[in-house]
mmCIF file of the N, C-alpha and C atoms, coordinates in Angstrom:
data_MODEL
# 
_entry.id   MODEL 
# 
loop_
_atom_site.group_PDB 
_atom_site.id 
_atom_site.type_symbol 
_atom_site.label_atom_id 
_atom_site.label_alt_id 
_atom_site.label_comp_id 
_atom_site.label_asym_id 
_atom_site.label_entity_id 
_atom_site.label_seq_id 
_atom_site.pdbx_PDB_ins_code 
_atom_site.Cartn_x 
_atom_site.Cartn_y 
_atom_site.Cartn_z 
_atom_site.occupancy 
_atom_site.B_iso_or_equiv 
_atom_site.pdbx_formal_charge 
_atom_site.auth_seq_id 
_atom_site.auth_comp_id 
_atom_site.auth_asym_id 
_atom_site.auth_atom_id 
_atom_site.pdbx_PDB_model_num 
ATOM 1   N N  . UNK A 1 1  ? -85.303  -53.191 -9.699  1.00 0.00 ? 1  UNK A N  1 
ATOM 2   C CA . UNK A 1 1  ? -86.218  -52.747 -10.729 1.00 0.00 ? 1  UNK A CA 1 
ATOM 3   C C  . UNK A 1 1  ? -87.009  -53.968 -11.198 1.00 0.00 ? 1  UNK A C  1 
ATOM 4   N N  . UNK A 1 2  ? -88.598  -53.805 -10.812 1.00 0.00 ? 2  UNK A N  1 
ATOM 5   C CA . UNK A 1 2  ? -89.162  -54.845 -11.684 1.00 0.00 ? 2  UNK A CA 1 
ATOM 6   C C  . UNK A 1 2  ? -89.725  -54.777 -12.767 1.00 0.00 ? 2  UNK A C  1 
ATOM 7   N N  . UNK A 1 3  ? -89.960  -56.054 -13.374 1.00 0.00 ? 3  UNK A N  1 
ATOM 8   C CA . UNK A 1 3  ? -90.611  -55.332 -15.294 1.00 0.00 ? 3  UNK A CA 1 
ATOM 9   C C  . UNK A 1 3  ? -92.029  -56.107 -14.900 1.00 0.00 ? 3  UNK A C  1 
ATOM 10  N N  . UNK A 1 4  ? -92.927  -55.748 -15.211 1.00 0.00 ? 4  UNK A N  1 
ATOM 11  C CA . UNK A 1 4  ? -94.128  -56.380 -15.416 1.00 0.00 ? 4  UNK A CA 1 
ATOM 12  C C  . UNK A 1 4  ? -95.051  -56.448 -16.849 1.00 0.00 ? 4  UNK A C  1 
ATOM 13  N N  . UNK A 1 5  ? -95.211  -57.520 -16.878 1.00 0.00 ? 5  UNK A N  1 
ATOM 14  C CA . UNK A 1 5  ? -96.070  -57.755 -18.030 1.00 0.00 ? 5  UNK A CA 1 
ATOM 15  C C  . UNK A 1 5  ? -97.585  -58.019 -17.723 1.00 0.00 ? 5  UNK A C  1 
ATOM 16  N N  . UNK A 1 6  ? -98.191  -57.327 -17.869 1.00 0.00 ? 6  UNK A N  1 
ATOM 17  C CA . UNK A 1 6  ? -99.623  -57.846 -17.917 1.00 0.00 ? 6  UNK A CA 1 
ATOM 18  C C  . UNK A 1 6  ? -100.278 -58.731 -19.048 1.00 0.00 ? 6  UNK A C  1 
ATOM 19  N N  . UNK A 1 7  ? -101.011 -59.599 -18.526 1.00 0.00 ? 7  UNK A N  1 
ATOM 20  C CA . UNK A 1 7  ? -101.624 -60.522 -19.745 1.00 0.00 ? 7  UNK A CA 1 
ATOM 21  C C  . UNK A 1 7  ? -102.959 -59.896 -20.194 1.00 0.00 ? 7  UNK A C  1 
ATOM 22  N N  . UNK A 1 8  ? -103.000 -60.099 -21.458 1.00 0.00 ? 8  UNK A N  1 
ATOM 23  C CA . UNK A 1 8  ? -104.785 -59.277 -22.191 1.00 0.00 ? 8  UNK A CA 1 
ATOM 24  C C  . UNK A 1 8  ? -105.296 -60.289 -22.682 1.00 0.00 ? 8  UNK A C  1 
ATOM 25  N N  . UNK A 1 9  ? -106.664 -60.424 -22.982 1.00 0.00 ? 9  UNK A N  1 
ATOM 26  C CA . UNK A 1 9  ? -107.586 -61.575 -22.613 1.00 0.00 ? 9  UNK A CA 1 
ATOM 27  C C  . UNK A 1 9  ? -107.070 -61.976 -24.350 1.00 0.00 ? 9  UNK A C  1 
ATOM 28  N N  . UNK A 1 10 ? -106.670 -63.024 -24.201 1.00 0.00 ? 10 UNK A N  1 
ATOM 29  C CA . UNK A 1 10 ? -106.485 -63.938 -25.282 1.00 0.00 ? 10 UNK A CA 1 
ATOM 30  C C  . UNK A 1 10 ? -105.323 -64.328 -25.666 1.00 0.00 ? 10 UNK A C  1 
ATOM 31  N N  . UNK A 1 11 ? -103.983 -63.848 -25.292 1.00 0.00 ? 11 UNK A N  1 
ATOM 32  C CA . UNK A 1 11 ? -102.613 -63.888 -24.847 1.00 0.00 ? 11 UNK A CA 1 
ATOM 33  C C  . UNK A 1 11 ? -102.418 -65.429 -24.340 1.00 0.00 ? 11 UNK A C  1 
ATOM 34  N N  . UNK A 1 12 ? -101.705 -65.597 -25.266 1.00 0.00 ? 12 UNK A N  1 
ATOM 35  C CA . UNK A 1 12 ? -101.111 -67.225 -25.051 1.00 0.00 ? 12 UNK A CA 1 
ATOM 36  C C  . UNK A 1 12 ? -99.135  -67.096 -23.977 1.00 0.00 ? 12 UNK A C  1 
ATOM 37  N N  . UNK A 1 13 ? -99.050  -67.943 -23.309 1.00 0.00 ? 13 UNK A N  1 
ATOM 38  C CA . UNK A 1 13 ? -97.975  -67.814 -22.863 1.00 0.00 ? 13 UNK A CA 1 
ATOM 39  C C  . UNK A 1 13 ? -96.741  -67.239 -23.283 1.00 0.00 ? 13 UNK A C  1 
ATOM 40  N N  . UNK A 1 14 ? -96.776  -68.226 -24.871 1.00 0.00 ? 14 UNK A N  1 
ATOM 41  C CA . UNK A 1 14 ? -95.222  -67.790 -25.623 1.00 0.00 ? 14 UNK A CA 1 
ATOM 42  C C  . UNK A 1 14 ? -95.785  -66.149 -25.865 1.00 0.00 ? 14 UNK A C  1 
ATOM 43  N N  . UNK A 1 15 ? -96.761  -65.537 -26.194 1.00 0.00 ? 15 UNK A N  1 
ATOM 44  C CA . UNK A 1 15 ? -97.119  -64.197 -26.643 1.00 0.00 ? 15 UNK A CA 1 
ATOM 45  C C  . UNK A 1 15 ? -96.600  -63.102 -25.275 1.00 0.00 ? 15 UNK A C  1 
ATOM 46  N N  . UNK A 1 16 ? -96.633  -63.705 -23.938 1.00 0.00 ? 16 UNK A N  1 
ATOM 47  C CA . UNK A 1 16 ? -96.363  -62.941 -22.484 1.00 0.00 ? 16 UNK A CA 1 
ATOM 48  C C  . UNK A 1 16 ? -94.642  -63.234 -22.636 1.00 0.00 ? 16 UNK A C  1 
ATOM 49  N N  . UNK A 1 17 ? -94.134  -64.410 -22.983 1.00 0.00 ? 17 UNK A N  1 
ATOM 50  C CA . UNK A 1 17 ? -92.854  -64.604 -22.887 1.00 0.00 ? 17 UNK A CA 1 
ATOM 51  C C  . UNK A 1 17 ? -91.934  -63.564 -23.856 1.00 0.00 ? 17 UNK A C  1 
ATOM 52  N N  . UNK A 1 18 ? -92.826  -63.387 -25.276 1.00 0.00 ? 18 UNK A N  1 
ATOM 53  C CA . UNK A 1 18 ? -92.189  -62.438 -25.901 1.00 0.00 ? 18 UNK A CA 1 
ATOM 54  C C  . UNK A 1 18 ? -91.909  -60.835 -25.516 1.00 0.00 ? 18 UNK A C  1 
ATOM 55  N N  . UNK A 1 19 ? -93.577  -60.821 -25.114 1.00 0.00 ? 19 UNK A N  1 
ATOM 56  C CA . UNK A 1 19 ? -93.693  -59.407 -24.478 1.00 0.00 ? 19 UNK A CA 1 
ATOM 57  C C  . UNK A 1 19 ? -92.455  -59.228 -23.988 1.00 0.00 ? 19 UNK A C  1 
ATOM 58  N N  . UNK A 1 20 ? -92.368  -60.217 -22.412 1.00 0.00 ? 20 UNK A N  1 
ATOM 59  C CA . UNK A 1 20 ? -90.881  -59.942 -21.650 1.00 0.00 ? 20 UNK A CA 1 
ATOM 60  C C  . UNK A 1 20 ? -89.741  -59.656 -22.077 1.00 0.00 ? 20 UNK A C  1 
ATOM 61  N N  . UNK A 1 21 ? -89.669  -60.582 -23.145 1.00 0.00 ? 21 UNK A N  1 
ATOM 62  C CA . UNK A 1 21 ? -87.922  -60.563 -23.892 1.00 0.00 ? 21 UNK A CA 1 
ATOM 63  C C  . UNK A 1 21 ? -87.860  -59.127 -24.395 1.00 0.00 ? 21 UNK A C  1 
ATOM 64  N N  . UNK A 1 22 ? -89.232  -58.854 -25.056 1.00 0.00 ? 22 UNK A N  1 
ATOM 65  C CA . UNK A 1 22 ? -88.847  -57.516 -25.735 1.00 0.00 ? 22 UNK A CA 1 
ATOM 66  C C  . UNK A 1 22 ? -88.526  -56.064 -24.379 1.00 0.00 ? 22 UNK A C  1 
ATOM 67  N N  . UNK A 1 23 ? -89.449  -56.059 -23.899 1.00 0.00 ? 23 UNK A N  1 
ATOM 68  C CA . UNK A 1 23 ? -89.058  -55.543 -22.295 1.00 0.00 ? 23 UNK A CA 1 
ATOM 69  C C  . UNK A 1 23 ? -87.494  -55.031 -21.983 1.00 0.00 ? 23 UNK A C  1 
ATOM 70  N N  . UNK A 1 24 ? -87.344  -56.589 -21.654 1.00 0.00 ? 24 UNK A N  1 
ATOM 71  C CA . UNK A 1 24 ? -86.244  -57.372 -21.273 1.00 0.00 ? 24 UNK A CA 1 
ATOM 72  C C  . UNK A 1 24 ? -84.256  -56.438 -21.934 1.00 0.00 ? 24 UNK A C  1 
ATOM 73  N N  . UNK A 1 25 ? -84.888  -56.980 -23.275 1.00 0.00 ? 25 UNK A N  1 
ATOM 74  C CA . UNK A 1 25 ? -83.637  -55.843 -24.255 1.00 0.00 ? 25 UNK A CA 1 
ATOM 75  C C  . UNK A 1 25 ? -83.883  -54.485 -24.401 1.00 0.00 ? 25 UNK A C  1 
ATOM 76  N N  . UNK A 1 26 ? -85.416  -54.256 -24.431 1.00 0.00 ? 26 UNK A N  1 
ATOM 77  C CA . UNK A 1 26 ? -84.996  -52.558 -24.249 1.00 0.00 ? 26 UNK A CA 1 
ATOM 78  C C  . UNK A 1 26 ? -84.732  -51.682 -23.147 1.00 0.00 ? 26 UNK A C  1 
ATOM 79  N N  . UNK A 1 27 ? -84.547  -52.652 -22.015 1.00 0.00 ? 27 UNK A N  1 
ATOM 80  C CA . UNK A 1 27 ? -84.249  -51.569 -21.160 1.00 0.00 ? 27 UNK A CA 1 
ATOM 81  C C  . UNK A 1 27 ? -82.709  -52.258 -20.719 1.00 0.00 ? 27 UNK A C  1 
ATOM 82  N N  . UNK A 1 28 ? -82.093  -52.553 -21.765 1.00 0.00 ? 28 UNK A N  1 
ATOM 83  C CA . UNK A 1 28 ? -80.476  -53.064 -21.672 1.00 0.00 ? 28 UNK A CA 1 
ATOM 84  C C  . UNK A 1 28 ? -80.194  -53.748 -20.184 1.00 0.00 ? 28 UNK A C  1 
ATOM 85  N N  . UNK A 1 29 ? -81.075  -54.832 -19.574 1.00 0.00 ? 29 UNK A N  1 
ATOM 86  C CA . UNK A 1 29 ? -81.008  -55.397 -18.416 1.00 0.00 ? 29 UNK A CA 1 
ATOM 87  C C  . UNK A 1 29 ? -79.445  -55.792 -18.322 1.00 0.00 ? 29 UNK A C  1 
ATOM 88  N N  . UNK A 1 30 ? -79.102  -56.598 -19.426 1.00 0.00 ? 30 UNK A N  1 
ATOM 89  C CA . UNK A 1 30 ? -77.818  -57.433 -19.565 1.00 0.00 ? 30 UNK A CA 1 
ATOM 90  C C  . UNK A 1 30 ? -77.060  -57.113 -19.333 1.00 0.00 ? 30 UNK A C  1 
ATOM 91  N N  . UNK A 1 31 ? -76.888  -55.585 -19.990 1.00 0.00 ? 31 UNK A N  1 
ATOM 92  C CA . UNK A 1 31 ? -75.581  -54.478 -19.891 1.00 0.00 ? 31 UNK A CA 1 
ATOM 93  C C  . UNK A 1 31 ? -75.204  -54.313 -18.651 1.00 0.00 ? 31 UNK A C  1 
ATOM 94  N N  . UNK A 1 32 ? -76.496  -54.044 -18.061 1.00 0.00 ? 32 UNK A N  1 
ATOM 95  C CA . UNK A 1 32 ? -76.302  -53.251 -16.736 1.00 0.00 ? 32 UNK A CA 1 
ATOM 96  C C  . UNK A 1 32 ? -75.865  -54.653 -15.802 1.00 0.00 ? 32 UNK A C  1 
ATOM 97  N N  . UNK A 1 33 ? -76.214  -55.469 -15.810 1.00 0.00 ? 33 UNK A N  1 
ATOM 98  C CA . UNK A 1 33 ? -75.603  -56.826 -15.151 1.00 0.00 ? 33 UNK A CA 1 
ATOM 99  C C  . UNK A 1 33 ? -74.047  -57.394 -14.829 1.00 0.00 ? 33 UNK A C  1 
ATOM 100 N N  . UNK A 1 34 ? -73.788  -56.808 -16.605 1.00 0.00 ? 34 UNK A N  1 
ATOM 101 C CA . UNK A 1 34 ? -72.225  -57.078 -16.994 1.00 0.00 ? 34 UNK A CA 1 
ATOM 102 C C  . UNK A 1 34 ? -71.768  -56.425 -16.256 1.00 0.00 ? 34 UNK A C  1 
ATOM 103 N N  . UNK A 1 35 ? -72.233  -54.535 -16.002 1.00 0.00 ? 35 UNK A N  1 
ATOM 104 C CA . UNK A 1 35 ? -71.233  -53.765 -15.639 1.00 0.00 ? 35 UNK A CA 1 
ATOM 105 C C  . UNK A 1 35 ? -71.130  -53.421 -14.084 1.00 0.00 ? 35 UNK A C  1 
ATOM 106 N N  . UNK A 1 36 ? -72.277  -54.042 -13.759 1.00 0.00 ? 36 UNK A N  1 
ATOM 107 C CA . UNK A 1 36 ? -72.228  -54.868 -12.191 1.00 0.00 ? 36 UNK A CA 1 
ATOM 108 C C  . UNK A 1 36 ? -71.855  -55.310 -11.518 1.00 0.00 ? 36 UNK A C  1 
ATOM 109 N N  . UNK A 1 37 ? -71.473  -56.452 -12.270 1.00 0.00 ? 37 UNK A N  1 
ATOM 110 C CA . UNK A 1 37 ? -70.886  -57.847 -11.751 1.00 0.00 ? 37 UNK A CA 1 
ATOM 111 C C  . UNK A 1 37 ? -68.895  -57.688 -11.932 1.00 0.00 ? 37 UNK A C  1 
ATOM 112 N N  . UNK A 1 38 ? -68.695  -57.194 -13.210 1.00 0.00 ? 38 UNK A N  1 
ATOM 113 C CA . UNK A 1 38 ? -66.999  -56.846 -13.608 1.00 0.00 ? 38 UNK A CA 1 
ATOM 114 C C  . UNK A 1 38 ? -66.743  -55.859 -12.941 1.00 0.00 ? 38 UNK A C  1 
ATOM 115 N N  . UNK A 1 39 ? -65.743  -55.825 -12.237 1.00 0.00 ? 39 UNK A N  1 
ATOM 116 C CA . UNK A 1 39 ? -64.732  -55.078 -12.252 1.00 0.00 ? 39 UNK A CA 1 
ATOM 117 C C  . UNK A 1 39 ? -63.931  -53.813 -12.863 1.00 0.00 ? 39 UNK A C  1 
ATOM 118 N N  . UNK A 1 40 ? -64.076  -53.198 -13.113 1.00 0.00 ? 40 UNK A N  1 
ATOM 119 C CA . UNK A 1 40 ? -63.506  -52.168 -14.318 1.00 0.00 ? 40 UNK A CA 1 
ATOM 120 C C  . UNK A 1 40 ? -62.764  -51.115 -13.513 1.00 0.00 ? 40 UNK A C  1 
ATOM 121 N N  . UNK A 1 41 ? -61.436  -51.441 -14.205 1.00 0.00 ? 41 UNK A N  1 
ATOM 122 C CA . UNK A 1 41 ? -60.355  -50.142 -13.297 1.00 0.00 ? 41 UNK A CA 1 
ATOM 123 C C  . UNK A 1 41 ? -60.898  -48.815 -13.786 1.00 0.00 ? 41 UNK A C  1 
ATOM 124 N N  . UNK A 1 42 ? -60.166  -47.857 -13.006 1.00 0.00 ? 42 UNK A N  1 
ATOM 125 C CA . UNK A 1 42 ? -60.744  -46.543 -13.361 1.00 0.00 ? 42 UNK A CA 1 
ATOM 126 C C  . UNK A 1 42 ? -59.996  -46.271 -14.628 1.00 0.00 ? 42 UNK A C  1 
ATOM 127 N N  . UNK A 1 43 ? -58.862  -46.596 -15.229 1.00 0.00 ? 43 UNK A N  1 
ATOM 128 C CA . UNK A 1 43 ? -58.301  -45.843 -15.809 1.00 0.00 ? 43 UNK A CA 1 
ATOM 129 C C  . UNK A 1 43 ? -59.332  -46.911 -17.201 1.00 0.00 ? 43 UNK A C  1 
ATOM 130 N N  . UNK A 1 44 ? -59.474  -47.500 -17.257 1.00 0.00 ? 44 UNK A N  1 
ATOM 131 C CA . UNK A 1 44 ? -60.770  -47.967 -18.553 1.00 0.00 ? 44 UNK A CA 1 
ATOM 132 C C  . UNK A 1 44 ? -62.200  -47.512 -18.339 1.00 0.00 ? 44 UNK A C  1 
ATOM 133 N N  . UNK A 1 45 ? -62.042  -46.958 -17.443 1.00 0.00 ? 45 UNK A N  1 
ATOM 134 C CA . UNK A 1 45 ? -63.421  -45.726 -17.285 1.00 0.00 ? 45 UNK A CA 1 
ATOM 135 C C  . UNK A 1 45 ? -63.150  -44.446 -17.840 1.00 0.00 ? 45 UNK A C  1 
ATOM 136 N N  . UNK A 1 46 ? -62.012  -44.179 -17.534 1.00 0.00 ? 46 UNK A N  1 
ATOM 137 C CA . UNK A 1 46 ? -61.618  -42.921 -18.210 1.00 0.00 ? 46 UNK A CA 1 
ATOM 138 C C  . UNK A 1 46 ? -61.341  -43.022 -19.580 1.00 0.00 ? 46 UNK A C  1 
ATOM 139 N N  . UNK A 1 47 ? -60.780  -44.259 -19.921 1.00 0.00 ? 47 UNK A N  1 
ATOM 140 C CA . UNK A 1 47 ? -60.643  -44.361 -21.993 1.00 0.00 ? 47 UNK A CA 1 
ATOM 141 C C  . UNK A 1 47 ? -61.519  -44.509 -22.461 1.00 0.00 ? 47 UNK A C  1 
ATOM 142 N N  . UNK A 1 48 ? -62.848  -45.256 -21.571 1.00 0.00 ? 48 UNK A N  1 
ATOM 143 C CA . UNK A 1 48 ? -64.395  -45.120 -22.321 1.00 0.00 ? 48 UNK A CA 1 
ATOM 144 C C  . UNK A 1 48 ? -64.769  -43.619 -22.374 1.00 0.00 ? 48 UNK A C  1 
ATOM 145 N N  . UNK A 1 49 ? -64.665  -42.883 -21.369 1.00 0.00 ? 49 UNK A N  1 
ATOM 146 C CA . UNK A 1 49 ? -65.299  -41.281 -21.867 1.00 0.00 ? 49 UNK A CA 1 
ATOM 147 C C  . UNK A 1 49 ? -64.248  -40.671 -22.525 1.00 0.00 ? 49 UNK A C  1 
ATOM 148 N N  . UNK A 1 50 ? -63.247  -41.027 -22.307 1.00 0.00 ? 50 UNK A N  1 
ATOM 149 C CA . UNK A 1 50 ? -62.434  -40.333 -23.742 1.00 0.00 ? 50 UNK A CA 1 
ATOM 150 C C  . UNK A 1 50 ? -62.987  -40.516 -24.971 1.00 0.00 ? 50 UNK A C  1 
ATOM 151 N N  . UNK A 1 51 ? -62.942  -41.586 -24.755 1.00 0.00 ? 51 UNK A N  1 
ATOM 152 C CA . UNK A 1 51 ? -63.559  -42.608 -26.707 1.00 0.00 ? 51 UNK A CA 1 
ATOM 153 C C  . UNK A 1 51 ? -64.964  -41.907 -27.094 1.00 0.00 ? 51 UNK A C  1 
ATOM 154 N N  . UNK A 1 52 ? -66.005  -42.448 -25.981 1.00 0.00 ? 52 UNK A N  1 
ATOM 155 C CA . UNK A 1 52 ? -66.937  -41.436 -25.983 1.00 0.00 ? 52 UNK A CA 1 
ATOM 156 C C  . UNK A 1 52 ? -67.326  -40.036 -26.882 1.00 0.00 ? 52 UNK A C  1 
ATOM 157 N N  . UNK A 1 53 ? -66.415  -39.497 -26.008 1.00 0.00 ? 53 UNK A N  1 
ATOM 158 C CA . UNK A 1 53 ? -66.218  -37.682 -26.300 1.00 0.00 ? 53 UNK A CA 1 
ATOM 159 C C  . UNK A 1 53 ? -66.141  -37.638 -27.834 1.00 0.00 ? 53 UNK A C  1 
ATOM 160 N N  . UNK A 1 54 ? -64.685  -38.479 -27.873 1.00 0.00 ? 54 UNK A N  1 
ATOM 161 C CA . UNK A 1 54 ? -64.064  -38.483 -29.387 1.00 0.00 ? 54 UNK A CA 1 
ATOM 162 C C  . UNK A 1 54 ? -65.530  -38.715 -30.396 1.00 0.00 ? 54 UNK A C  1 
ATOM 163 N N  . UNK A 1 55 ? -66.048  -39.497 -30.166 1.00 0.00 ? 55 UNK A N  1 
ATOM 164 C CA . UNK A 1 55 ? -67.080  -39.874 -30.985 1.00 0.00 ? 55 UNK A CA 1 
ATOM 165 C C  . UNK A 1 55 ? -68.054  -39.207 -31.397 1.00 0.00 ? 55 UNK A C  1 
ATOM 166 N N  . UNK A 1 56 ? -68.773  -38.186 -30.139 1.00 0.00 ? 56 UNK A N  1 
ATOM 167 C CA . UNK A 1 56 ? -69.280  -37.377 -30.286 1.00 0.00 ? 56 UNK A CA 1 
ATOM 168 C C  . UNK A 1 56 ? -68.953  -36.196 -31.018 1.00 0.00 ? 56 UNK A C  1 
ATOM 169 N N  . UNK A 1 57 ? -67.935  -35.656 -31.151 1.00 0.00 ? 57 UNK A N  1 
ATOM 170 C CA . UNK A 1 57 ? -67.052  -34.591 -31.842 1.00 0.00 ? 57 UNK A CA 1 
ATOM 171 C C  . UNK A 1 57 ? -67.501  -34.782 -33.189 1.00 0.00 ? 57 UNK A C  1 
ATOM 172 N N  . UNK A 1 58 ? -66.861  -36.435 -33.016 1.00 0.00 ? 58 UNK A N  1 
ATOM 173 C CA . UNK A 1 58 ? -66.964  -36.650 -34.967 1.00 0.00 ? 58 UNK A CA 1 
ATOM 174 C C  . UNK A 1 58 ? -68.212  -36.625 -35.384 1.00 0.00 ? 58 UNK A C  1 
ATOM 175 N N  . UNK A 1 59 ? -69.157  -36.602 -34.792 1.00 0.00 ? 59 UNK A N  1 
ATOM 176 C CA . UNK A 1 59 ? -70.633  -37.354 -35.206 1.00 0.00 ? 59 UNK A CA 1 
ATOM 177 C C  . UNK A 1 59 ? -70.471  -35.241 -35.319 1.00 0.00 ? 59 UNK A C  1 
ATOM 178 N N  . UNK A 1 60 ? -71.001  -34.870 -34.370 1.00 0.00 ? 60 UNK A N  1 
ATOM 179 C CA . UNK A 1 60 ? -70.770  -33.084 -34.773 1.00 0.00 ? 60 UNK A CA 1 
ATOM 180 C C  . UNK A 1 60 ? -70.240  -32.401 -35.701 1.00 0.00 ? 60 UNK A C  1 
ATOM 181 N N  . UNK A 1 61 ? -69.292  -33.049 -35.734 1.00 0.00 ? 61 UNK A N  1 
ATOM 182 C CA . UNK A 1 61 ? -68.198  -32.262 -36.722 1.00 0.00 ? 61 UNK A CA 1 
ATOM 183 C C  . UNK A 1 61 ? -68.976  -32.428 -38.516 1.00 0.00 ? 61 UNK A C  1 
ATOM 184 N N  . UNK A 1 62 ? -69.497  -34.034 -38.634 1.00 0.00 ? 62 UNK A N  1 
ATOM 185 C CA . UNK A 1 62 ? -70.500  -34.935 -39.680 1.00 0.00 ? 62 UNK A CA 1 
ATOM 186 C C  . UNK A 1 62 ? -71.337  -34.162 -39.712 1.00 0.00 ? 62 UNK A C  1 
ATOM 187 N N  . UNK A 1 63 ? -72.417  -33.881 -39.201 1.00 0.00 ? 63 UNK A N  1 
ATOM 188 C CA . UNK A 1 63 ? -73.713  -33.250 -39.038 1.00 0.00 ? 63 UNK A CA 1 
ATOM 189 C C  . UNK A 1 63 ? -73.392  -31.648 -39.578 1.00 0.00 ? 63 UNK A C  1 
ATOM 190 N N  . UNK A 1 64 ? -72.449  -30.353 -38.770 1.00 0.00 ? 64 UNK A N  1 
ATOM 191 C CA . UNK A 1 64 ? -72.361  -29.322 -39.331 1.00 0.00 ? 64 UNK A CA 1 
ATOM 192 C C  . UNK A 1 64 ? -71.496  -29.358 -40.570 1.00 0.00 ? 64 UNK A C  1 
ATOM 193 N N  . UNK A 1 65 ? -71.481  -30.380 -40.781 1.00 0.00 ? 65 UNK A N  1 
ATOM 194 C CA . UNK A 1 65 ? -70.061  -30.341 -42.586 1.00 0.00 ? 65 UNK A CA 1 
ATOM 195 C C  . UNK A 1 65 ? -71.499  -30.184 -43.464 1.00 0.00 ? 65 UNK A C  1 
ATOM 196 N N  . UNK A 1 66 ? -72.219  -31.580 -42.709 1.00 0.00 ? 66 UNK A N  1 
ATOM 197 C CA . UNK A 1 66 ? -73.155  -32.194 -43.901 1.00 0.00 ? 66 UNK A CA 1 
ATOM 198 C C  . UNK A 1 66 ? -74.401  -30.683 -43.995 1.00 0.00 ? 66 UNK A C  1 
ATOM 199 N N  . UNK A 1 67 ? -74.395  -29.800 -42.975 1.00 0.00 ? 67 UNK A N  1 
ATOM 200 C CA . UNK A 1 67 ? -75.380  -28.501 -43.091 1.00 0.00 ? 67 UNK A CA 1 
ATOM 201 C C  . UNK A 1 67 ? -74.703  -27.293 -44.096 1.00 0.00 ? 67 UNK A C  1 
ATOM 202 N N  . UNK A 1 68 ? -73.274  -27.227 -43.874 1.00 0.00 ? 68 UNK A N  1 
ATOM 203 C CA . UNK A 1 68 ? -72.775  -26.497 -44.810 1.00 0.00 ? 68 UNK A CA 1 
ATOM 204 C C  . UNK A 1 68 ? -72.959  -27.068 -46.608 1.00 0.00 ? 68 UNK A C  1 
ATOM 205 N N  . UNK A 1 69 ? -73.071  -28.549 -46.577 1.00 0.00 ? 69 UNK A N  1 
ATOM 206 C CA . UNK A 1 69 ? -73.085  -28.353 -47.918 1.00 0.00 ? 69 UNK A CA 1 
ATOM 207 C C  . UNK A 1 69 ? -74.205  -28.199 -48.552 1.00 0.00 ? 69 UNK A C  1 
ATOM 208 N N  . UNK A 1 70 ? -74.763  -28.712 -47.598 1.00 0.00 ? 70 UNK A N  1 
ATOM 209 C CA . UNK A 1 70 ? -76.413  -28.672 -48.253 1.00 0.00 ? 70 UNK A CA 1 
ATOM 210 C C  . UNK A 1 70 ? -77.077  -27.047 -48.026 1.00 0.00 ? 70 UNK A C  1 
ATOM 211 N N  . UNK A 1 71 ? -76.666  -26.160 -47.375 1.00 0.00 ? 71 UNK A N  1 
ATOM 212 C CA . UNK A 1 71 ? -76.108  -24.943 -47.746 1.00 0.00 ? 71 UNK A CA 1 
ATOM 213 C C  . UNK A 1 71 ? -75.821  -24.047 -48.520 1.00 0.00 ? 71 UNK A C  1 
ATOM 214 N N  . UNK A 1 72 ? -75.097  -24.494 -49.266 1.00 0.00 ? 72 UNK A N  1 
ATOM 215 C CA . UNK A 1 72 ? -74.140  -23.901 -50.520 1.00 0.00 ? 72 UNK A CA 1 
ATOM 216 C C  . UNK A 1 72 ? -75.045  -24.456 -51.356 1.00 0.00 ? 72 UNK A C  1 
ATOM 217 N N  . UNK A 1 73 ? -75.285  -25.858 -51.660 1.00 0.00 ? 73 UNK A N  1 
ATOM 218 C CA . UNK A 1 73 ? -76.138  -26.330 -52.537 1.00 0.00 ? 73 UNK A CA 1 
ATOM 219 C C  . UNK A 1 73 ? -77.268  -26.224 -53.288 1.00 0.00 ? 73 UNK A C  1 
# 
């Protein structure tokens, strides 16, 4: 995957260098590098989508509590 930055007429270097960085972190390059390069047994693949899941539930579970009260309210 390449990122390209184009330069616009008056763009100083450090201004193209930032562009990149910003680029750079939003498309989580790093992450994907880490999880590349390591190793990861399956069974810590499987406690990440457990954890995951779990998380999601709660964030759900937050959201329809917080509709019921405002609801009633």
């Amino acid at each position: 995957m390449a990122l390209i930055v184009k330069r616009k007429k008056g763009e100083t270097k450090d201004d193209l260098i930032g562009k990149f960085r910003r680029v750079f972190l939003e498309e989580d390059i790093t992450e994907e590098i880490k999880k590349r390069t390591a190793y990861q047994k399956p069974s810590e693949k499987r406690y990440e989508k457990t954890k995951l899941n779990i998380w999601r539930k709660k964030c759900r579970r937050r959201s329809k509590n917080s509709r019921i009260r405002h609801a009633s309210a």
